[in-house]
C-alpha positions as CSV (number, residue, x, y, z in Angstrom):
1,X,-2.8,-24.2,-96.4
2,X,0.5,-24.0,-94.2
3,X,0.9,-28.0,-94.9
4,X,0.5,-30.3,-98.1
5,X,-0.1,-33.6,-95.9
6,X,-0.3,-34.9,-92.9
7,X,3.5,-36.4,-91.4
8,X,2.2,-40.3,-91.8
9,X,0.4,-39.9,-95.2
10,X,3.7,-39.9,-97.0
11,X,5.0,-43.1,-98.5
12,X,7.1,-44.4,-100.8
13,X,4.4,-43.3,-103.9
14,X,5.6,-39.8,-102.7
15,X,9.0,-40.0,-103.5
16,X,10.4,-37.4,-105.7
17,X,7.6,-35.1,-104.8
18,X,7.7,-31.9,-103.0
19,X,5.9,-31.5,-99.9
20,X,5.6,-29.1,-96.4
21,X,4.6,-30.6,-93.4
22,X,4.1,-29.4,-89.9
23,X,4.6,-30.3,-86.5
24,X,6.8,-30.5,-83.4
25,X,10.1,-31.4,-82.8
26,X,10.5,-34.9,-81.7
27,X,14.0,-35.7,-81.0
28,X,16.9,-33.7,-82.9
29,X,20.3,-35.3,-84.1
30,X,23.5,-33.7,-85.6
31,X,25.4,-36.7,-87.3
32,X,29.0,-34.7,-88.3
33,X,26.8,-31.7,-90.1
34,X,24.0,-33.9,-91.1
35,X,21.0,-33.3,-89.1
36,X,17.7,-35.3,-88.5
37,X,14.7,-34.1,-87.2
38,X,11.9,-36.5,-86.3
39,X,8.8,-34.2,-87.1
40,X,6.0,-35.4,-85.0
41,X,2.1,-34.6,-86.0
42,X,-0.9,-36.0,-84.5
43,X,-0.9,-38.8,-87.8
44,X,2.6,-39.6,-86.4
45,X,6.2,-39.0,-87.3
46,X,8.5,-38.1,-90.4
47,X,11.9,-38.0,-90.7
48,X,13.1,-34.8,-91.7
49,X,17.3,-34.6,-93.0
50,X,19.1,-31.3,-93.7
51,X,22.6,-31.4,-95.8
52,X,25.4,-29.1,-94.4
53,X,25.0,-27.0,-97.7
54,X,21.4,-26.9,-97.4
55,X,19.9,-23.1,-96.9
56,X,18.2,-24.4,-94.2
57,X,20.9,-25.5,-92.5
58,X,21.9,-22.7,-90.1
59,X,17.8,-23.2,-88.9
60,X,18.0,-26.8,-88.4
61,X,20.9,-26.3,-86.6
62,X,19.3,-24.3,-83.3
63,X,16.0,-26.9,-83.6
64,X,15.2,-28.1,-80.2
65,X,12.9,-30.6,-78.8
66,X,9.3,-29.3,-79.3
67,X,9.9,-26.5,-81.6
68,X,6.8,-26.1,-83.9
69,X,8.2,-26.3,-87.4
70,X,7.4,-25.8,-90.9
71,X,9.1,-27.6,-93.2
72,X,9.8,-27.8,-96.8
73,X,11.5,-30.5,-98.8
74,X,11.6,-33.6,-101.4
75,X,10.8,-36.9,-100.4
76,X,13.4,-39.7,-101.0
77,X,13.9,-43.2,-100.3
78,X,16.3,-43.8,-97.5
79,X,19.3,-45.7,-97.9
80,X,19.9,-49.4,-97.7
81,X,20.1,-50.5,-93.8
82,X,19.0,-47.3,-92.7
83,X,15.0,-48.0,-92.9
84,X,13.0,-47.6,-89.8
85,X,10.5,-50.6,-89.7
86,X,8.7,-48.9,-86.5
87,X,7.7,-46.0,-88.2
88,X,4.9,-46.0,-90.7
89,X,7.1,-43.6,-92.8
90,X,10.3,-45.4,-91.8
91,X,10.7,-46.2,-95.5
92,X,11.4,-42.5,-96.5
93,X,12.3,-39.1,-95.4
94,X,11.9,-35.4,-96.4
95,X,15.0,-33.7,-97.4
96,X,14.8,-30.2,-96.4
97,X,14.9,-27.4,-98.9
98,X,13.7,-24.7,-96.2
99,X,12.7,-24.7,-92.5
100,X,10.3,-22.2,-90.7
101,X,10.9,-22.2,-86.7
102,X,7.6,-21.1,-85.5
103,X,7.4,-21.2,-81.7
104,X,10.3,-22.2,-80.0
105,X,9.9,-24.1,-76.5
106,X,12.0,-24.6,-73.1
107,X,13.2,-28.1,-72.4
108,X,9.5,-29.6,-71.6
109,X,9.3,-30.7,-67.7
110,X,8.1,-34.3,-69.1
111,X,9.3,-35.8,-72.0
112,X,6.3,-36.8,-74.2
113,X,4.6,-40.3,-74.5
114,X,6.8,-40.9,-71.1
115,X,4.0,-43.1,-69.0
116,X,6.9,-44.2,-66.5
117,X,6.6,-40.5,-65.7
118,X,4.7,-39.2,-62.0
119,X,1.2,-39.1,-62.8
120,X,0.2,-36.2,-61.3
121,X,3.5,-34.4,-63.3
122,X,1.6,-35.3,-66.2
123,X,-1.5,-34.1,-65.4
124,X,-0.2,-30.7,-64.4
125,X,1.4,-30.6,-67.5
126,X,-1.5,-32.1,-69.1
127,X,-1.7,-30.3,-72.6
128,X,2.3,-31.9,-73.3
129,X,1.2,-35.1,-72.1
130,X,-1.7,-35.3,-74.5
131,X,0.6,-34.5,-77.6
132,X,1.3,-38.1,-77.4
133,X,0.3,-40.4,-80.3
134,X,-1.3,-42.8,-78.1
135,X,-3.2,-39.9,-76.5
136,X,-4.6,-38.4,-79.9
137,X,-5.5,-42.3,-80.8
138,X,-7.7,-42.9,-77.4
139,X,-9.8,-39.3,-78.3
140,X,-9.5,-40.8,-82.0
141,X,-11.8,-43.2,-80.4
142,X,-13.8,-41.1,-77.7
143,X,-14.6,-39.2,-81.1
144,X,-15.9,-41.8,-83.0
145,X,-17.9,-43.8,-79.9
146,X,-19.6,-40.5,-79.4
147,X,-20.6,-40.1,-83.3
148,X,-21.6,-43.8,-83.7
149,X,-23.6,-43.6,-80.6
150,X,-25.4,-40.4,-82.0
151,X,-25.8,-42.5,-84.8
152,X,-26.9,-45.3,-83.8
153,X,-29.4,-43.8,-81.2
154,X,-31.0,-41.7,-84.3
155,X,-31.5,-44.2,-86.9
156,X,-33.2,-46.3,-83.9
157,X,-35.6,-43.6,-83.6
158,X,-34.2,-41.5,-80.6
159,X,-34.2,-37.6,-79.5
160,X,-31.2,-36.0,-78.2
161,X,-32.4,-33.7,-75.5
162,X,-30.3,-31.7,-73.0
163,X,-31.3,-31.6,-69.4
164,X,-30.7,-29.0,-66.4
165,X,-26.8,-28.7,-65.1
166,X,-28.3,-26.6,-62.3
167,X,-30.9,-28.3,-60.6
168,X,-32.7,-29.9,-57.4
169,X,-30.7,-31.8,-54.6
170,X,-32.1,-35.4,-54.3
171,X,-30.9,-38.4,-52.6
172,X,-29.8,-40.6,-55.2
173,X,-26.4,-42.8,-53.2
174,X,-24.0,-40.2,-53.3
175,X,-23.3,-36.8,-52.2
176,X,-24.4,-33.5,-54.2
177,X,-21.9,-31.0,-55.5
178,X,-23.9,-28.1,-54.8
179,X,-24.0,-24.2,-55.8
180,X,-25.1,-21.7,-53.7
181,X,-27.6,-19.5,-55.3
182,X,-26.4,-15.6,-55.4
183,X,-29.8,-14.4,-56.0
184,X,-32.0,-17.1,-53.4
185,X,-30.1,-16.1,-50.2
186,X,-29.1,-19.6,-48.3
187,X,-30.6,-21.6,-51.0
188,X,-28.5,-24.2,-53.4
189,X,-28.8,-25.8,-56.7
190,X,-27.3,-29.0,-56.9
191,X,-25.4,-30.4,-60.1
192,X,-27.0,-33.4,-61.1
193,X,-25.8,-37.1,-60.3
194,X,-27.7,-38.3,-63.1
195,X,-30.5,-37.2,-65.5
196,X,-32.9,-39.0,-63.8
197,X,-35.4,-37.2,-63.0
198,X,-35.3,-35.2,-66.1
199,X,-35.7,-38.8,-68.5
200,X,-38.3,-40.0,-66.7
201,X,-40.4,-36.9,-67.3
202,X,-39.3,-36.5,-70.6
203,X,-41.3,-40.0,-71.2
204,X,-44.1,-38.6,-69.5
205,X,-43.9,-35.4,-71.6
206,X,-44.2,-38.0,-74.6
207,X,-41.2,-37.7,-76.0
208,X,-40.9,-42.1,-76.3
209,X,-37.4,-41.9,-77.1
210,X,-34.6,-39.9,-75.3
211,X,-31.0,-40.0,-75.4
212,X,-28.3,-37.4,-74.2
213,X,-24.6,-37.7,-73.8
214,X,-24.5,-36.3,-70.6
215,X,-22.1,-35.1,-67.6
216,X,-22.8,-36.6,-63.9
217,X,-21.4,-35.0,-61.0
218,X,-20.8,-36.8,-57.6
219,X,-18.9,-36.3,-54.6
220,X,-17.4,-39.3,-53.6
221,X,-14.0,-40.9,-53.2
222,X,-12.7,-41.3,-56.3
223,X,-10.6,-44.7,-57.8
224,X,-9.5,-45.6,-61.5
225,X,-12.5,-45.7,-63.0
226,X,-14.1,-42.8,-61.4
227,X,-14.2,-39.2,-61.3
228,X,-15.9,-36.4,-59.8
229,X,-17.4,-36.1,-63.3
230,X,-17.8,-38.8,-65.2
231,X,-19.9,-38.7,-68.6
232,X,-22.7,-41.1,-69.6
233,X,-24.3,-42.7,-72.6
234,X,-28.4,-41.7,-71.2
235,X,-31.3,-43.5,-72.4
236,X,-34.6,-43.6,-71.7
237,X,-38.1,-45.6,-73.6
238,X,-41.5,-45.4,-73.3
239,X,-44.1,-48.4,-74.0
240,X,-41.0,-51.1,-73.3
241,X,-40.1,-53.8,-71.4
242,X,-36.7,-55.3,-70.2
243,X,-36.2,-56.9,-73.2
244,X,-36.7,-54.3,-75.7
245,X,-33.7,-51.8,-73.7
246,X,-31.4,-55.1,-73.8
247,X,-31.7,-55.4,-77.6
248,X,-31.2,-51.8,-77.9
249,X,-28.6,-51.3,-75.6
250,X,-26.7,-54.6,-77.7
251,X,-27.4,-53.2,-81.0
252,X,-26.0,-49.4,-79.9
253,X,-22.8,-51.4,-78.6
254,X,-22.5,-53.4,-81.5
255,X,-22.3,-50.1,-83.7
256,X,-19.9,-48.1,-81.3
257,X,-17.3,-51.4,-81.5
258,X,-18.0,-51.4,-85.2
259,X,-17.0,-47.5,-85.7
260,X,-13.6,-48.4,-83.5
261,X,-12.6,-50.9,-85.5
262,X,-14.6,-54.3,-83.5
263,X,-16.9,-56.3,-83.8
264,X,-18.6,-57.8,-81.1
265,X,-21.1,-61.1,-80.7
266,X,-24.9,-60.8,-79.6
267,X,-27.1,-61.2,-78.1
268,X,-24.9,-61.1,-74.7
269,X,-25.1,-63.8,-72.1
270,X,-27.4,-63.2,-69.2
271,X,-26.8,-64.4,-65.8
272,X,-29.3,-63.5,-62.5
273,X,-28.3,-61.5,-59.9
274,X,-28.0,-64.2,-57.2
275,X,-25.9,-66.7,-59.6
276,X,-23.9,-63.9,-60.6
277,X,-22.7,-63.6,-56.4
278,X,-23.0,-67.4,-55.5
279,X,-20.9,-68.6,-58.2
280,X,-18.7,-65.5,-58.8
281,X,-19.1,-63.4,-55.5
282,X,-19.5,-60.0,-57.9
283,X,-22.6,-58.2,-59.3
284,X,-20.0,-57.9,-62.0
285,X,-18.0,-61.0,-63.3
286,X,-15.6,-61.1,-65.2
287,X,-16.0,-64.5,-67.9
288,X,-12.8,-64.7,-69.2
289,X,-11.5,-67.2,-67.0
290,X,-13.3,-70.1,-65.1
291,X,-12.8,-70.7,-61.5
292,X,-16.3,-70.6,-60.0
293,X,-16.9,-70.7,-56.1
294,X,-18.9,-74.2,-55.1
295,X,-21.6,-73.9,-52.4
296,X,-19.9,-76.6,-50.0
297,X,-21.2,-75.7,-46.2
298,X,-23.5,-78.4,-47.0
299,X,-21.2,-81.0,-46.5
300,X,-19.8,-79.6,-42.7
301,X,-23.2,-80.5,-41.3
302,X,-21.4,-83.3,-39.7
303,X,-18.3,-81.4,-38.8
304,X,-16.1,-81.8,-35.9
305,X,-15.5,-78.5,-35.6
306,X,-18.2,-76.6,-34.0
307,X,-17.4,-73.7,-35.7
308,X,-17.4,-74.7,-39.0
309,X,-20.4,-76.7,-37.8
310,X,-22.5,-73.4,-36.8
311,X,-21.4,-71.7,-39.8
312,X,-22.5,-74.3,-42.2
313,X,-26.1,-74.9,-40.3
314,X,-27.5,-71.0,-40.8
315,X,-27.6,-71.3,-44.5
316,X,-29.6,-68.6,-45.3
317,X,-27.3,-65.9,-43.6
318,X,-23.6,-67.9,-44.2
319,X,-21.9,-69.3,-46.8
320,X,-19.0,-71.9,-46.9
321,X,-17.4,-71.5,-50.5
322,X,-14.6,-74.0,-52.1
323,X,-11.9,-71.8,-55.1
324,X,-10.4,-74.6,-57.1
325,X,-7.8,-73.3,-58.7
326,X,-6.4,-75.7,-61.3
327,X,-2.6,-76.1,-61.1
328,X,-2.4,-74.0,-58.2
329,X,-0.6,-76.5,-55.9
330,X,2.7,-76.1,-57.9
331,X,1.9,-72.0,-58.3
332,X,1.5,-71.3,-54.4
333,X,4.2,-71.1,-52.3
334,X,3.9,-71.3,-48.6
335,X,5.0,-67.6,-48.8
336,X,2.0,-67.0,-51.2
337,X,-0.3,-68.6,-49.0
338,X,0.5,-66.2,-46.8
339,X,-0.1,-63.0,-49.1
340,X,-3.4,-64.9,-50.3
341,X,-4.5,-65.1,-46.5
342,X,-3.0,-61.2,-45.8
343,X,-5.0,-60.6,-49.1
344,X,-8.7,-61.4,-47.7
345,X,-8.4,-60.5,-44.4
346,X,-8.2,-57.2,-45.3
347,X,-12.0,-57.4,-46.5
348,X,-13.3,-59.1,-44.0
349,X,-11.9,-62.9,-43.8
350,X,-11.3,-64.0,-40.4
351,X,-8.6,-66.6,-42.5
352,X,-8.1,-69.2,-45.2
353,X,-8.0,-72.3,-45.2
354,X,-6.9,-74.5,-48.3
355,X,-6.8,-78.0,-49.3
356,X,-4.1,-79.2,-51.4
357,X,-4.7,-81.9,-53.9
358,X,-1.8,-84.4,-54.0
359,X,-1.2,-87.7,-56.0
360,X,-2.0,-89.4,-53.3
361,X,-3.2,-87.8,-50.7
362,X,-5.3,-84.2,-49.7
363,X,-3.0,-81.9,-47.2
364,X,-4.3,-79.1,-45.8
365,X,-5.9,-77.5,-42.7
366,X,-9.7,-78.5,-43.4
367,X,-8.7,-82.0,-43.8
368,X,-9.0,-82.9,-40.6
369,X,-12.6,-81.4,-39.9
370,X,-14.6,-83.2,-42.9
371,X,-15.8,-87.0,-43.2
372,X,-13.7,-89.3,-45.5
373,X,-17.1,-89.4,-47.7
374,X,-18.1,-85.5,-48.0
375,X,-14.3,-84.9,-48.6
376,X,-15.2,-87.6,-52.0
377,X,-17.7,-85.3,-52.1
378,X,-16.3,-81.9,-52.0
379,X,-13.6,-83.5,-54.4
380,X,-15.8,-84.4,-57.2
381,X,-18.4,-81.4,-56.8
382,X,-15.3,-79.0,-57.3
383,X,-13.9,-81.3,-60.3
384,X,-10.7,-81.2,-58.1
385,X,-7.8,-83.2,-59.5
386,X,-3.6,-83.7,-58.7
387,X,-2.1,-80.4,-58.5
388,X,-4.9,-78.6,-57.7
389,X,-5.3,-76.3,-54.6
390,X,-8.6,-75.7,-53.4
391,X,-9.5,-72.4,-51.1
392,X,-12.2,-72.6,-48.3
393,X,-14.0,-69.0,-47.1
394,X,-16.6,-69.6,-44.2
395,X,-18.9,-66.5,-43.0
396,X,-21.4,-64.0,-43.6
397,X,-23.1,-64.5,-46.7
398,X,-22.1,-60.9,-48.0
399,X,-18.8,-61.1,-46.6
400,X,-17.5,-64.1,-48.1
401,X,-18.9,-63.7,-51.2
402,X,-17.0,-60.2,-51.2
403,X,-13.7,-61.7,-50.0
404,X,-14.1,-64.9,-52.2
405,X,-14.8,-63.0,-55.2
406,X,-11.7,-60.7,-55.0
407,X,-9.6,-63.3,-54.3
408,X,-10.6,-65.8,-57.6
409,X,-9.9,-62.8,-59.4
410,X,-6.5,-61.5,-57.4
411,X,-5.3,-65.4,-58.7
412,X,-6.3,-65.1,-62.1
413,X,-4.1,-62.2,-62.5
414,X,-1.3,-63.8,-60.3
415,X,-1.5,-67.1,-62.4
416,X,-1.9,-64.7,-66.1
417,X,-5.4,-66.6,-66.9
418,X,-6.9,-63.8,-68.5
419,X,-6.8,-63.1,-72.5
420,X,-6.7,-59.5,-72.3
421,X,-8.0,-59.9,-76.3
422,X,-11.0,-61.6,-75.3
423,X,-14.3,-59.4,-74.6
424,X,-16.8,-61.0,-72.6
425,X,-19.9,-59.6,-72.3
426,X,-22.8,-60.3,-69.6
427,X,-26.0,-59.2,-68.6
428,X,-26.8,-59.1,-65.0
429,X,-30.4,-59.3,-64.3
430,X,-33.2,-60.0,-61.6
431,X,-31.4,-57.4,-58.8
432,X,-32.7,-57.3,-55.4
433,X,-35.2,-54.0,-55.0
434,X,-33.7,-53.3,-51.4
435,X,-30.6,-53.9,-49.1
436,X,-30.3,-53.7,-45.6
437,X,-27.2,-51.7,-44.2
438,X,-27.0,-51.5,-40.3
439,X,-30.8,-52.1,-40.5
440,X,-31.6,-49.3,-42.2
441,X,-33.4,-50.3,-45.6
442,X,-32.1,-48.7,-48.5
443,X,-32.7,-49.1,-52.8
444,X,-30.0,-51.1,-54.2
445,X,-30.4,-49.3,-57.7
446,X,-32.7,-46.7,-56.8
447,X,-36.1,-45.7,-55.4
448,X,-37.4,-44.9,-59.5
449,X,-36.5,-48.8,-60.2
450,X,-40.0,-50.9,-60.7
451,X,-40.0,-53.9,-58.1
452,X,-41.5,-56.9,-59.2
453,X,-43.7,-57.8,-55.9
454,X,-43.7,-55.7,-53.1
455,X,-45.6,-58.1,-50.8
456,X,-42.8,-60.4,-49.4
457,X,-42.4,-60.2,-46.2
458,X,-38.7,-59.7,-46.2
459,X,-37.6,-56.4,-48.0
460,X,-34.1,-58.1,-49.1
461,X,-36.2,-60.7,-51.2
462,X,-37.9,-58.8,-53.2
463,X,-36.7,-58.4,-56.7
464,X,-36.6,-55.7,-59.1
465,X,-36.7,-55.0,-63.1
466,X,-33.3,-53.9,-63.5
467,X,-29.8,-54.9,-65.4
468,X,-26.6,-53.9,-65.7
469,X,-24.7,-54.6,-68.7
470,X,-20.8,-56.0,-67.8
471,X,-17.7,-56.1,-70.4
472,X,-14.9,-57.9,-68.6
473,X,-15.8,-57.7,-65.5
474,X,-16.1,-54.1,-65.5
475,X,-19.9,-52.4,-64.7
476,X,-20.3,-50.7,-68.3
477,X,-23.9,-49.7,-67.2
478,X,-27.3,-50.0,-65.4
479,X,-30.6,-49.7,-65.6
480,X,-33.7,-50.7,-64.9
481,X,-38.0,-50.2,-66.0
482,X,-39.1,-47.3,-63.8
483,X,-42.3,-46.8,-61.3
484,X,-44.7,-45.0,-63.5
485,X,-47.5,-46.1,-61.1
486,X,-47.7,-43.0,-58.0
487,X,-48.9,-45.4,-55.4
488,X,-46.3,-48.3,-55.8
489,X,-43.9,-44.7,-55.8
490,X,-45.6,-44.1,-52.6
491,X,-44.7,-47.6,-51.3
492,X,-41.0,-48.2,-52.2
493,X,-40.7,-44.6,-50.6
494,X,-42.6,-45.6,-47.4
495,X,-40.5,-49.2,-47.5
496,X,-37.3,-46.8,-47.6
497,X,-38.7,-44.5,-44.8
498,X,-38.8,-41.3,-46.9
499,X,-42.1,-40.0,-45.2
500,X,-45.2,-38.0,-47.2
501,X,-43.4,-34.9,-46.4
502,X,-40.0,-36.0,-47.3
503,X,-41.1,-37.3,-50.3
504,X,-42.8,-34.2,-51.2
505,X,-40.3,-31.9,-50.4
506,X,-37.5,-33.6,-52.5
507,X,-39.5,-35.3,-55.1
508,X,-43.4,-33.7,-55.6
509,X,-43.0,-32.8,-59.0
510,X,-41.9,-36.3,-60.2
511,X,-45.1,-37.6,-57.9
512,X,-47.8,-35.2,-59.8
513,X,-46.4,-35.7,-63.0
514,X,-46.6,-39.3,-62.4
515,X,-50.1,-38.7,-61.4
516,X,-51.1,-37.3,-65.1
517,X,-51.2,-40.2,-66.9
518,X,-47.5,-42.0,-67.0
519,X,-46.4,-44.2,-69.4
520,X,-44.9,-47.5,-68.7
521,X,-40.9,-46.6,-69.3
522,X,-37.6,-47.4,-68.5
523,X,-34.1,-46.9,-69.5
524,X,-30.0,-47.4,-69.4
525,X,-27.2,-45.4,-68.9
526,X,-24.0,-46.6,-70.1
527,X,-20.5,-45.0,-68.3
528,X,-19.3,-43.5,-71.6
529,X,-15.5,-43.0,-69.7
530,X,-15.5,-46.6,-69.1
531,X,-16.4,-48.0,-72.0
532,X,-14.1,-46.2,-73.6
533,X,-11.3,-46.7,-71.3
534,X,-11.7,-50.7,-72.4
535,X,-12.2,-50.1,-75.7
536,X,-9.0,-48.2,-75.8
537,X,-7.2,-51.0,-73.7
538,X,-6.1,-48.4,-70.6
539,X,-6.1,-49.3,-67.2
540,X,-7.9,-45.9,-66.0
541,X,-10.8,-43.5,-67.4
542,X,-8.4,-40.9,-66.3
543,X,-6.3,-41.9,-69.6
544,X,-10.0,-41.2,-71.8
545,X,-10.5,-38.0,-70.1
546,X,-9.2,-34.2,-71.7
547,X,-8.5,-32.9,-68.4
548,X,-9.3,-35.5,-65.1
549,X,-9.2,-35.0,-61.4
550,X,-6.8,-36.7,-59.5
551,X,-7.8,-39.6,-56.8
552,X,-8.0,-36.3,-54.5
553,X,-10.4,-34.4,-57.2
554,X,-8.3,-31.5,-57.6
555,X,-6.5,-30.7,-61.2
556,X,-3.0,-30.2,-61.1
557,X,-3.2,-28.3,-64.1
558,X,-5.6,-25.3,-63.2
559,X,-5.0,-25.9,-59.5
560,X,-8.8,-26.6,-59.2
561,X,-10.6,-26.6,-56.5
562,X,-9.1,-23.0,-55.2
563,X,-10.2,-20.5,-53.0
564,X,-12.5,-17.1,-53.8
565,X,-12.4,-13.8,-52.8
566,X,-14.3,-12.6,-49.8
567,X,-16.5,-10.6,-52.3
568,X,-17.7,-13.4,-54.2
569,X,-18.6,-14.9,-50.5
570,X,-20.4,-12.0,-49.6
571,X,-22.4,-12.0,-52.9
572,X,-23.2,-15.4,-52.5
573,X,-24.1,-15.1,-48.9
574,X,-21.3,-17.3,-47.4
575,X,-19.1,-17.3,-44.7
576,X,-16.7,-19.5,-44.3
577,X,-16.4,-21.3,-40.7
578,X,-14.1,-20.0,-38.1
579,X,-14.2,-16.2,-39.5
């Protein structure tokens, strides 16, 4: 073994010992002769001190940042005052007796552990970034989610099964990253969005229990919790109901917080789909604050202002929603008014108006519009008191619940009412089967997801069996029990208007096999990235990932996507446009 123990193993109970360690450079310091060497290993650092009239000296001396080292010494105590109480080893250091320059190294482009760095430096110089300690602690985790998972999935009686990379384009939401097929001339696999397909015949194959870790691919625009591929906690059951994948899904979360060092409370709240966006204006709360919206249009029946009036009489399409925020009179500024105002007109808010709540008195643009009696009203529904400032948006049902939403949270994080220690946990049930988007019906989950009536008249009222599970706001995942019945297969496709042929054509197989006897089944996937992006406090799964995509999906580092030789074209029976 080149090394005896790991940098941050050593302690005081080591002193007097000898010991060789291994590492990189961290920072280098020549004190009059006396040189320091912080020797940096993915357990952390030691301090490593060479005398003037040490053989090792003349070494030590040409030691630059990131030089891989070997080092040999005795471990002492250091010297009164001269501790380190940020360094787990900041008790002792190794006095060197000889020193081995393996690799030397230019002066790196980024200087490691530097976050205040360019992002997209660091990701082309991805593999220095990563020799950070707080980069080897998040894949610490990834690590350990991923075995606990496996673990946790197996003693509950699962299969790990591995699914086609190369398969079938299907119209799942987003677009397809597809490869053309050398051998099929103008013919393309497509690399899968999900394993959707795949699961769901897996439970008709009678395999009852399936899990994979799996990679998803789609090409979409990307944010901070999203990549181009992303990898998934997939899970699929046979013979179960809603019920049974909630528990399951609780008790595999439970174990992965357990193997990172949490524990977490179940069984998690639930909350339906439609109280989740009245009260909250998300699909995807976050709990750890208060500050509901308040249905209020109600009370501007009697309005004087016609528009307000006409807004407040269509309640099934509007809604008129009240944001207390407590204290918020004192917090907003007339300048900050202004931002919050700038802030939701850019999704869709033709304003905002606000009431403020004096000692005496309510000032504020609505005040005018709104009977004496359903302001007492409004007051006491909202549990509105002195110094409170309450926020008024007035629209499209879908609109103000979007603008409304972002906005309670956009002043949470303004005012700093969020525990970032807390972990709030929710389960979002009773989703709507189908949306309408410029009238064109379309599966809000998707088309697999079993609806729970499919003879309403309206399309958008009609619920389905599915859930998403949410930590802090954030969607950690979704699913949902699945069709396993071909003719109410055939009718969510007809609702959608994917025709016989269509449906065929892009889905026959999972039709026949359907037709062969298909157990009752449905399952979860849980966004492995995300999950540990929160569990490793980070503000982006591009922190949790080896080697992400930028917002523009292209790596820095291998300067992916790039182009191929006309050759490769020709074999692949492409031609690029223009040529």
């Amino acid at each position: 073994m080149l090394r005896t123990h790991l940098c941050a193993e050593l302690n005081e109970k080591h002193i007097g010992k000898e010991v060789q360690v291994c590492g990189w450079c961290n920072t280098y310091r020549d004190h009059g002769g006396v040189i320091f060497i912080d020797l940096r290993d993915k357990s952390g650092i030691i301090q490593l001190v060479c005398d003037p009239n040490s053989q090792a000296h003349s070494i030590a001396s040409s030691v630059r940042d990131e030089y891989v080292l070997i080092a040999k010494g005795k471990i002492r105590a250091r010297g009164e005052g001269l501790e380190n109480p940020k360094l787990k080893t900041g008790m002792i250091e190794v006095v060197l007796e000889s020193l081995v320059i393996e690799n030397k190294s230019p002066t790196p482009p980024i200087a490691i552990g530097d976050e205040s760095v360019n992002e997209e430096l660091r990701l082309k110089y991805r593999y220095l970034d990563l020799r950070s300690p707080k980069a080897y602690n998040i894949f610490k985790i990834r690590s350990d989610a991923a075995i606990a998972a496996r673990n946790s999935l197996q003693k509950m009686g699962f299969l790990e099964v591995e699914t086609p990379i190369l398969t079938k384009a299907t119209p799942e939401g987003a677009r397809d990253y597809l490869v053309p097929s050398r051998v099929h001339s103008g013919e393309f696999y497509a690399l899968p969005q999900s394993p959707q397909l795949f699961k769901q015949l897996l439970m008709m194959s009678g395999f009852d229990k399936y899990f994979q870790i799996a990679k998803c691919f789609r090409d979409e625009d990307l944010r901070a919790d999203r990549q181009p591929e992303f990898t998934q906690i997939d899970i699929e059951m046979s013979f179960c109901e809603q019920n049974d994948i909630i528990t399951m899904a609780e008790t595999l979360l439970q174990d992965i917080f357990v193997a990172c060092g949490e524990s977490i409370q179940t069984p998690f709240m639930r909350m339906p789909y439609t109280q989740a966006m009245e009260s909250y204006g998300s699909d995807k709360p976050d709990l750890r604050f208060e500050m509901p919206l308040v249905e209020v249009g109600d009370l501007f029946l009697d309005s004087n202002n016609e528009i307000f009036k006409n807004i407040a009489k269509d309640s099934k399409n509007n809604r008129f929603k009240a944001l207390c925020v407590k204290g918020g009179d004192s917090f907003f500024t007339r300048k900050s008014l202004g931002e919050a105002e700038e802030f939701v007109r850019k999704f869709g808010a033709k304003g905002l108006a606000y009431i403020q709540v004096k000692e005496n008195e309510l000032k504020g643009p609505l005040v005018k519009f709104i009977s004496e009696s359903a302001m007492s009203e409004l007051i006491s529904r909202v549990e509105a008191e002195p110094n409170d400032i309450i926020f008024f948006g007035a629209g499209a049902k879908k609109v103000v619940w979007d603008y409304m939403g972002r906005l309670r949270l956009k002043i949470a994080m303004d005012m700093n009412l969020i525990d970032e220690n807390m972990r709030k946990f929710l389960w979002v049930v009773d989703f709507p089967m189908f949306e309408k988007e410029d009238g064109k019906v379309k599966a809000l989950h998707h088309p697999f997801t079993m609806p729970k009536d499919l003879d309403k008249d309206d399309v958008e009222e009609i619920e389905s069996i599915a859930y998403d599970v949410v930590l802090n706001g954030i969607e950690l995942g979704g699913g949902s029990i699945r069709i396993h019945k071909d003719s109410i297969q055939k009718r969510v496709f007809e609702l959608l208007g994917i025709s016989n042929n269509e449906a065929q054509d892009k889905f026959g197989f999972l039709l026949e096999a359907l037709s062969f006897g298909a157990p009752p089944h449905g399952g979860i996937a849980i966004g492995f990235d995300r999950l540990i992006m929160l569990l490793a406090k980070t503000q982006s799964i591009r922190d949790v990932i080896a080697f992400p995509k930028t917002q523009k999906a292209t790596c820095p580092l291998t300067l992916a996507p790039s182009a191929v030789s006309d050759e490769q074209l020709r074999d692949l029976h492409i031609r690029l446009k223009g040529e």
